[in-house]
C-alpha positions, 0 to 999 in steps of 0.5 A, a space after each residue: 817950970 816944974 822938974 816934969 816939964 823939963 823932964 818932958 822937954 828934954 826927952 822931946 828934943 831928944 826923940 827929935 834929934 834922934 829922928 833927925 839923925 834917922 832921916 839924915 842917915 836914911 837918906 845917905 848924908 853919913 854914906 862916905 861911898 859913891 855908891 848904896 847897897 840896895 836890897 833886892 830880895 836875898 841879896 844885894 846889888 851896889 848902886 851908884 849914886 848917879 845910876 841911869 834911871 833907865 837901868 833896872 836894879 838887877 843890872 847892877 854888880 852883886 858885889 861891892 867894887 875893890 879899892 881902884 873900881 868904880 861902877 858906871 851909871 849903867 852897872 858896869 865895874 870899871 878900872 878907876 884910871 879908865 873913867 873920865 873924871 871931867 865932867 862940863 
């Protein structure tokens, strides 16, 4: 192989992994939250992960939940300690 094809190679397997790691972030494997911001004109509404589809996004809280809340499926903020966390 010439310098060039390696030259050309190289930059390929990088703009590959490059998108790669585009695609893993934009479907939220880097997202270490349980929920997403969605954008939703000029603002923001927090989604969680397991959102009632059923639910429109603007039921959903504007601001992010603080360290012991957690958003419900149907958008409510709730105390962490108040949620039943096993699930059959």
């Amino acid at each position: 192989m010439t310098s060039k094809n390696i030259i050309k190679y190289v930059f390929i397997a990088a703009v590959l992994i490059a998108a790669g790691f585009a695609l893993a972030d934009s479907l939220g494997f880097f997202n270490p939250k349980p929920y997403t911001a969605v954008s939703h004109g000029s603002h923001v509404h927090y989604v969680p992960e397991d959102r009632d589809p059923d639910v429109a996004i603007n039921k959903f809280p504007q601001q992010e939940p603080r360290a012991f809340e957690v958003i419900t499926a149907t958008g409510q903020i709730v105390h962490q300690d108040s949620i039943d966390v096993t699930k059959e």
